[in-house]
N, C-alpha and C positions, 0 to 999 in steps of 0.2 A: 744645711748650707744656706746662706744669708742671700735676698734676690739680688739678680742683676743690677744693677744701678744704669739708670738711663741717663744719656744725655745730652740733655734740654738745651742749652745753647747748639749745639750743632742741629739736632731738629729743629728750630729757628731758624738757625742760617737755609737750610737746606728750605725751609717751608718760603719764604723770603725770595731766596732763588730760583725758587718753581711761579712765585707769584710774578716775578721779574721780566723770565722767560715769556711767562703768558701775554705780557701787557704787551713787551715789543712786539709779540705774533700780532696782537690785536692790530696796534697801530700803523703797520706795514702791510695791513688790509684795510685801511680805513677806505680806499679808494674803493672798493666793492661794497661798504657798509656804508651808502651815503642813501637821501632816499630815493625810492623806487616806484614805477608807477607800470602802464601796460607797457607790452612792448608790441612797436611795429618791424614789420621790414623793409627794407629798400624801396621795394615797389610802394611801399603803402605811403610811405614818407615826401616820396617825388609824388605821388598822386596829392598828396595833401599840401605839399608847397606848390603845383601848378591850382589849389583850388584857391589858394592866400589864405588859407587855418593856420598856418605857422606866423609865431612871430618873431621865433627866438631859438638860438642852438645852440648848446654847447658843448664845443668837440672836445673828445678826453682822448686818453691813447686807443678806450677798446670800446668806448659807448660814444653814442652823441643824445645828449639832453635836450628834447625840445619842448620845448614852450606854447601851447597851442592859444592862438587871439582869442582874445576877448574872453580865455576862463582861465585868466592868470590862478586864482586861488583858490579855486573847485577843485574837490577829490579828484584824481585822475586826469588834472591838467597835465602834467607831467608824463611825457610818453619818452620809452627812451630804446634807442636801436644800437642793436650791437652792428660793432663796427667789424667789417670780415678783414682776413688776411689778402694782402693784394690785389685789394679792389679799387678801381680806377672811381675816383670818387667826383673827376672833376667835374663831369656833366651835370652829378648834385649843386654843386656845389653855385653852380652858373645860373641854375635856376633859382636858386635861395637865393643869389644878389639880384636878378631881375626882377621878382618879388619883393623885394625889401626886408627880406628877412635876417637879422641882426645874428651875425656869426659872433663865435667869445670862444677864447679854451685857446689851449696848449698841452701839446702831448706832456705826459707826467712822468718824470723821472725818478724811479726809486733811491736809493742814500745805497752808496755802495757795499753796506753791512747786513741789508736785507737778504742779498741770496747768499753770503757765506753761514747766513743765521736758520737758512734754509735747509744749506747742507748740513751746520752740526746739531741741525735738532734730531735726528732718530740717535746718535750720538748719545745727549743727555736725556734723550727720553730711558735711553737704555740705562745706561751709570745710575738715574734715580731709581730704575724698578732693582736693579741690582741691590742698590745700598737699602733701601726697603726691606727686601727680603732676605737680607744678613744680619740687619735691625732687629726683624722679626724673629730670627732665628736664634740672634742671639740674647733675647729675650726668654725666648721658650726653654732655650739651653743651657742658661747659666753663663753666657757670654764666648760658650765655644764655637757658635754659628755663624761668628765674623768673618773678613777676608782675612789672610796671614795669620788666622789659629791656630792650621791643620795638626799642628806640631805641639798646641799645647796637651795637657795633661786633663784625662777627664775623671779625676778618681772624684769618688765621691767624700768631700769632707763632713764627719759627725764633731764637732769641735767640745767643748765642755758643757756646752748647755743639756737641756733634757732627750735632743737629740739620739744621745747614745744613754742610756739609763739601764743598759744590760748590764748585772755583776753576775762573778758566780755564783748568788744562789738562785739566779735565772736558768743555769745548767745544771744537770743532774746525769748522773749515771756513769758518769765519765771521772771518777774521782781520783785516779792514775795522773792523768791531764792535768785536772784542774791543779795537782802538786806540783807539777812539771813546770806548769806557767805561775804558779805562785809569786817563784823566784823572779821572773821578769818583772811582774808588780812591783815587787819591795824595789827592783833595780829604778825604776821609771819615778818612784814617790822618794828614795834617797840614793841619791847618784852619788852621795859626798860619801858616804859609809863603804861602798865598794871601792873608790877609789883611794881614802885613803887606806887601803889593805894590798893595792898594788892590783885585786880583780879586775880581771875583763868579764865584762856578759857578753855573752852569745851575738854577734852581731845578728842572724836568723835563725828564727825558729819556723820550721818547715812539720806541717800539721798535716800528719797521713792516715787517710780513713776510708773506710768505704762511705758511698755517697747517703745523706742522711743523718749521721753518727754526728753533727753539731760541730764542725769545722769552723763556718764562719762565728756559729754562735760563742765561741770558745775566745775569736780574736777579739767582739766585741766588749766582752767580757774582760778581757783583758786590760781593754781601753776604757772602758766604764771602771772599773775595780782603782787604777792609777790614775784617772781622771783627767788626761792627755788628749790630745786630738789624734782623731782617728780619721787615713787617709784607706778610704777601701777601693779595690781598682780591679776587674777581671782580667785574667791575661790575654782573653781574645778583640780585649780593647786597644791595645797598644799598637796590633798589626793591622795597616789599613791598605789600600791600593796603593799608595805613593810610596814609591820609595825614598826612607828617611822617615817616615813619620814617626812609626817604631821609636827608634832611636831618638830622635827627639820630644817623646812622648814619655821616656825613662827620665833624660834627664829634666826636662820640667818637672816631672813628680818628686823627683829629690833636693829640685833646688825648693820649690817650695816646701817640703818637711825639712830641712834645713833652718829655713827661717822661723819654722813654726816648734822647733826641736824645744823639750822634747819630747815626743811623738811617735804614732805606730804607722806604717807601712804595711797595710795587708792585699795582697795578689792571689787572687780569688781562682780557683782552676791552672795554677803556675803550667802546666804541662802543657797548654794552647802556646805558650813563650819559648818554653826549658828544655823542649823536647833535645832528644842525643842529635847534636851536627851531622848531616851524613853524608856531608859534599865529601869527604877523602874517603867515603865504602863504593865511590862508585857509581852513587844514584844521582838523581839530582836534586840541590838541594836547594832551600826556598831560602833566597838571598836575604830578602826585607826581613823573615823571623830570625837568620842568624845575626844578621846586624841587630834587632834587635836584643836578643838574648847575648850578645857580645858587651853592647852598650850598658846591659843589668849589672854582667861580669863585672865590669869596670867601674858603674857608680858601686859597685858593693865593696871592691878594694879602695876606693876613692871618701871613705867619711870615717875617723876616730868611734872606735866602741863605743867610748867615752863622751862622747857630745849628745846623750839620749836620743837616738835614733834608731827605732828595732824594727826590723823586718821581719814580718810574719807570711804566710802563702798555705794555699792548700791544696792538696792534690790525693785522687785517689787511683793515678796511678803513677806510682815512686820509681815504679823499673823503667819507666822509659826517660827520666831527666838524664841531662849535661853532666854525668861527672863533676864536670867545674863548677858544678851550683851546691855540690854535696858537699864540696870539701871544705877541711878546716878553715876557717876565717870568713865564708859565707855563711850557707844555712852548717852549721858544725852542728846543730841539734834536731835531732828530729824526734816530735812525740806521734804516737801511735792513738790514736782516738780510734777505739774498736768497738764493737759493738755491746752493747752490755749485757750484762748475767742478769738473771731473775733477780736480784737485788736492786740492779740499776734500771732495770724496769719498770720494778714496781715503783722505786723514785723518779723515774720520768714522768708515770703517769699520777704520780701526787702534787707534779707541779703545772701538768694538762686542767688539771680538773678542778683546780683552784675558781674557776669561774662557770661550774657545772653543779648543778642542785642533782647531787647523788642520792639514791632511795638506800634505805637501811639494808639489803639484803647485798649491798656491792661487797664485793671484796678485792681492791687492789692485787693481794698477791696471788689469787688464783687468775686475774687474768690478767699478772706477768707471766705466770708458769705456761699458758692457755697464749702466749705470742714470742714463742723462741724465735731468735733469729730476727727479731724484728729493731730497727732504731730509733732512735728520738723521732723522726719524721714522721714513721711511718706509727708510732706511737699517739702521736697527735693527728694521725688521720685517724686510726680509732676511735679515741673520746669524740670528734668530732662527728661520725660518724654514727655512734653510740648516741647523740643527744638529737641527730637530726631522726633517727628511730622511736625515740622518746617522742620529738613533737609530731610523726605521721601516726601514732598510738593513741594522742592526743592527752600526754600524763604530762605532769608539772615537775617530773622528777624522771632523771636517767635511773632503770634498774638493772639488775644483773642479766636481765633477758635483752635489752636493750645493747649491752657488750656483746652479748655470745652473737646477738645479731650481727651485729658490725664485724665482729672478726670472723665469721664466715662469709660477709659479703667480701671482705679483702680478698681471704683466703680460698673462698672455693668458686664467688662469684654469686651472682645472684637470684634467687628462686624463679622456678618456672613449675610454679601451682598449676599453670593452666595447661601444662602437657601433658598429655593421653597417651596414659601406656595401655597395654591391653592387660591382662588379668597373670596371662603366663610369663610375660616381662616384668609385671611387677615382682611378682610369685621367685622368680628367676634371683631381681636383683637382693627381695629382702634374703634370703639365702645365702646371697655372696656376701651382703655386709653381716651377716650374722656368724659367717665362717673366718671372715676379720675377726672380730670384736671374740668368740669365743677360743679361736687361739689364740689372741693376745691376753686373754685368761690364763689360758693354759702353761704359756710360755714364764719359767721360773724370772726372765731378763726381760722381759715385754714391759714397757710402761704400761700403768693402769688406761683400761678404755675410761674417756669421760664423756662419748656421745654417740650413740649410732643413729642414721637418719637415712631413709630412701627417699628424702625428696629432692629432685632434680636440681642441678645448678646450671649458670649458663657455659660455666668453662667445659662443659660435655659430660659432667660427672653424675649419673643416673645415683650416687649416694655416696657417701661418706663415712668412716670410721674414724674417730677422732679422737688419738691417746692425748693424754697429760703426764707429761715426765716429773714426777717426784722429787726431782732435784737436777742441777746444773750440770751437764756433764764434759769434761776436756776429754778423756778419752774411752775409749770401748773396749772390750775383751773380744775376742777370738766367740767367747759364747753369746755374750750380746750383739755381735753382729748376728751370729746364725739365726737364734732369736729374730729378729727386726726381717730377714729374707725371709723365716718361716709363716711370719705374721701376711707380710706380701703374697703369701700364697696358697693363705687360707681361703680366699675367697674361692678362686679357681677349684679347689678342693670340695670344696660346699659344692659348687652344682657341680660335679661330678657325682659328690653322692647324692643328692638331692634329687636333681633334674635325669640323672644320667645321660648327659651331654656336657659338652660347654660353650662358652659361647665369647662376642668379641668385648665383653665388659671389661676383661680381666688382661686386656692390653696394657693397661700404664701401668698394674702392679708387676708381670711380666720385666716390662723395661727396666725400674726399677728393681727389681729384683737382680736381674741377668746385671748391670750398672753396679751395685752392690758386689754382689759378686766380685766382678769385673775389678773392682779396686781390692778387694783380700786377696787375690792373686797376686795383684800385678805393683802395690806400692804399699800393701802392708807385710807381705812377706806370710803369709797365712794359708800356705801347700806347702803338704809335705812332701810331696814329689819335685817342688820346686825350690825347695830352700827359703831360707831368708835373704830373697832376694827382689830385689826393686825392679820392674821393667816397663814404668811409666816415666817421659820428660819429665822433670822439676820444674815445677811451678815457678813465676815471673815471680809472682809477688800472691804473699796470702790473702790480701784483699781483693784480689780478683772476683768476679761471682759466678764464672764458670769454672768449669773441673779441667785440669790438665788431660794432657793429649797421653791415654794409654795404649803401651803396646804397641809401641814407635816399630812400624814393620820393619823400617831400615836398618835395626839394630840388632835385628831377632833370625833366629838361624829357623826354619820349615820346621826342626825337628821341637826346637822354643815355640816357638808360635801352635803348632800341635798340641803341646803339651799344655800351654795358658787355656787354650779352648777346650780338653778334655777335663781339666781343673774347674774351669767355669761352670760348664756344662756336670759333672759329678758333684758340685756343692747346689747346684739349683736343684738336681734330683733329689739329692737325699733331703732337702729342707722341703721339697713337696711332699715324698712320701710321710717325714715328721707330723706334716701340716695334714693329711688324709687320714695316717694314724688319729691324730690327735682328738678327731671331729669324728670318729666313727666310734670313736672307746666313749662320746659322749652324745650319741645319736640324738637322744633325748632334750638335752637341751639344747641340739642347735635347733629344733623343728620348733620346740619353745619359745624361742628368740623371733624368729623367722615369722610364725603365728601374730606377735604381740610387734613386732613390724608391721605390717599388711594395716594390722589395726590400728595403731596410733602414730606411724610412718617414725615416730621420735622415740626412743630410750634415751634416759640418764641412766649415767653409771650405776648405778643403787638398785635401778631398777633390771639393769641386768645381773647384776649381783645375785636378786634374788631369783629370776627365774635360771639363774644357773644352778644355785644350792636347792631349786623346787623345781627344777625341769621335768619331771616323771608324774609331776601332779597332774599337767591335759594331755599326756602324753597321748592318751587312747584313740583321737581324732586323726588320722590321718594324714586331713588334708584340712588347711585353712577355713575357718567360718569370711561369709561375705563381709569385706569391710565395712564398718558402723562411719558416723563422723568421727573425721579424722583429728586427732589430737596435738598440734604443732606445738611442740615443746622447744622449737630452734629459736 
């Protein structure tokens, strides 16, 4: 966006008019700024004219000047007495003429524009600090800090310069999208080849994602690829305290992409705007955001397809907009920016690392596989992440240990080397990660384990079991769930055999477990005592990031709701006893695993691999040797 432009004639006038102001104050004090010398009072005056020292007075309205004999022009001849209010002065005055002393003066009249100039000075003292700090403001702000702005438009414009330099091959992952918006390119670089075909393009294209997934990165791209000015605006900009502003803050944004056509329009978080009206449900509704979201309505029917003007917006939650913002002739398209598969991962992070000195041993696509679930953002907090590992290591190059670091600082939080377990909590926990990790061996549907560790995190996690999914998955069997609850409740299984006890480690696989559970029941239709049937709300929208409300009790009859929880409760059974089976037909090598934990707190998968296929090799020992140094393989 190009600076403010100042202007220097008016700051002249105004520097001009302050210096103006000052002079008249000055010189309607000149009567106080004359010189000065001691001063007497009353009595000392009539004592010095009954002695004949005075030679000379000059009466003004508030002083009298005297002149003392014989030191006309010595320092401090000049004595001068203030003259009081309704003081009977003539007694003075009787004696100075018996003495001979030379009276002069006349009371002094000020110019009738002196005290009106009196009154409207706090006036323009004020109007100057005012226009100042509107000056100043709207310097800082691009010229939106003036008086009568309130109502302009604050988007921010990227025009064709290198300002906007995004294309898409600044975005990855997202390769659905980027097809989507193609089409709007080719429409914005040849407007004459759709028209003459009789097309219309899309007047909005409304961009729905969860937050992360490259939203805005997508419009800029869009804007950089057809090389157009680019108007960006958040929707929580537009609603201010005033009412009107909203509304006049729409249509300034359009009359200027209008003039600047043709050009993109992007509204950053639309749903701060767009949200569903809900003055006719009864609530109350916020006047200033439906005028404004009225006034959007209206410039969107209000401009030709055809004159290059495309509205872009983003939001990532689509179920709560206006209807009238979805429908045909406004946003009529909407693309889905979702999050990416191991493919577009692993392309996220080859265009992260472009400014990263990688070590030979990295490999892009095991830690896409090693960040499911994760988006463009949260991708580039990784690498970055990844390399600030790299300079407290103190190497000239990011390696593969330096990733595994950073995605368990994400993911589990951050080490606490320095907490003191005692020997039977340690003893405890390698057990339970080791009762993970070897039924997820065991499990024909379990991803492969690719790290076991008992050392502390800050998120409360006393250790870690940490699979790697072999591939992408859209959806699950009936067996790979069971699988995935039995894996959750291997640990608890371990110290039961192990410890014979158990203890509160094994709370969040519990949760998780019973949550699990909890949805094969109740929205995947997976009891057979319950049929293929749903008995969880439907989901707003799938990009949500929590889970729908199961088991809506308002809907379910004591005998339904009995029967959900006896379902629940018989699939977490049977996948416990699976999970005690599973570690007791392999005693040997859970004590194996548990052993060579204590010791080097860290396994890689390889290395449980083998003491699962040589677990009978130390078998003979018992009980744990004292731990040696500790080996952090994290």
């Amino acid at each position: 966006m190009p600076p403010p432009t100042v202007d220097r004639p008016r700051q002249v006038r105004t520097a001009l008019l302050t210096l103006a102001i000052l002079a008249l104050l000055l010189w309607s004090m000149r009567g106080s700024l004359g010189p000065q010398g001691r001063h007497l009072s009353y009595s000392e005056l009539a004592t010095a004219v009954e002695a004949g020292q005075v030679e000379k007075v000059d009466v003004f309205a508030d002083q009298i000047l005297v002149t003392m004999r014989g030191e006309p022009n010595k320092p401090g001849a000049k004595v001068v007495v203030d003259r009081l209010p309704n003081m009977d002065e003539r007694g003075l005055l009787e004696a100075m003429q018996k003495h001979g002393v030379a009276i002069t003066g006349q009371p002094e009249r000020s110019a009738w524009w002196v005290p009106l100039l009196w009154a409207l000075l706090p006036f323009g003292v004020l109007m100057l600090l005012f226009g100042g700090m509107s000056n100043l403001a709207a310097m800082r702000g691009g010229g939106q800090g003036r008086p009568m702005t309130f109502g302009r438009s604050k988007a921010k414009l990227y025009d064709r310069s290198a300002e906007n330099s995004v294309t898409f091959a600044d975005v990855a992952g997202v390769d659905e999208a980027k097809a989507e918006l193609a089409e709007i390119v080719r429409f914005l670089k040849e407007p004459l080849r759709y028209r003459a075909v009789g097309a219309r393009v899309p007047k909005g294209v409304l961009l729905v994602g969860a937050p992360g997934t490259g939203k805005t990165l997508l419009a800029k791209a869009v804007a950089g690829e057809s090389g157009v000015p680019f108007f960006s605006m958040s929707g929580s900009e537009f609603v201010e305290m005033f009412v009107g502003v909203g509304a006049s803050r729409v249509r300034d944004l359009f009359e200027q992409a209008k003039q600047r056509a043709p050009c993109i329009i992007f509204i950053d978080e639309l749903d701060a705007v767009g949200k569903t009206r809900s003055g006719g449900l009864g609530f109350a509704a916020n006047e200033e955001r439906e005028q404004t979201l009225n006034q959007l309505l209206v410039e969107m029917d209000g401009f030709d397809s055809g004159s290059g003007l495309v509205i872009m917006a983003a939001t990532n939650r689509p179920e709560i907009l206006d209807r009238a913002l979805l429908r045909a002739g406004r946003f009529d398209r909407q693309v889905l920016v979702d999050r990416p598969d191991v493919r577009g991962r692993e392309a996220i992070l080859r265009v992260h690392v472009h400014k990263v000195s990688l070590g030979a041993d990295v490999d892009l696509k095991v830690i896409a596989q090693r960040t499911p679930g994760m988006v463009g953002a949260d991708l580039a907090n990784v690498v970055n992440e990844a390399a600030l590992a790299a300079v407290r290591r103190g190497k000239a190059t990011v390696e593969a240990q330096d990733f595994e670091e950073a995605i368990d600082r994400l993911q589990l939080g951050l080490k606490k080397e320095g907490r003191v377990m005692t020997e039977d909590e340690k003893r405890r926990v390698a057990f339970h990660e080791a009762g993970h990790a070897l039924v997820a061996l065991s499990m024909a549907h379990a991803d492969p384990v690719h790290r076991v560790t008992i050392l502390p995190r800050s998120v409360g996690a006393l250790g870690a079991t940490l699979q790697l999914p072999t591939q992408e998955r859209y959806l699950m069997t009936r067996d790979e769930l069971d699988d995935r609850v039995c894996v959750l409740l291997g640990g608890r299984s371990a110290e039961e055999l192990a410890c014979q006890d158990v203890s509160t480690g094994a709370e969040d696989d519990l949760e998780r477990a019973t949550e699990l559970a909890r949805h094969m029941v109740c929205r995947f239709g997976m009891s057979d005592k319950l049929g293929p049937v749903t008995y969880s709300r439907s989901s707003a929208s799938r990009l949500l990031p929590w889970s729908p409300e199961l088991a809506d009790s308002s809907n379910l009859s004591e005998e339904t709701a009995r029967l959900i929880d006896a379902e629940i409760k018989a699939i977490v059974t049977r996948e416990h006893a699976r999970a005690r089976e599973a570690l007791a037909s392999r005693r040997k090598a859970l004590d194996a695993i548990a052993r060579e934990l204590l010791v080097h707190e860290t396994l890689q998968g390889s290395e449980l691999d083998a003491l699962v296929a040589h677990g009978s090799r130390d078998a003979a020992s018992p009980s744990p040797p004292a731990p040696s140094e500790p080996r952090n393989l994290a």
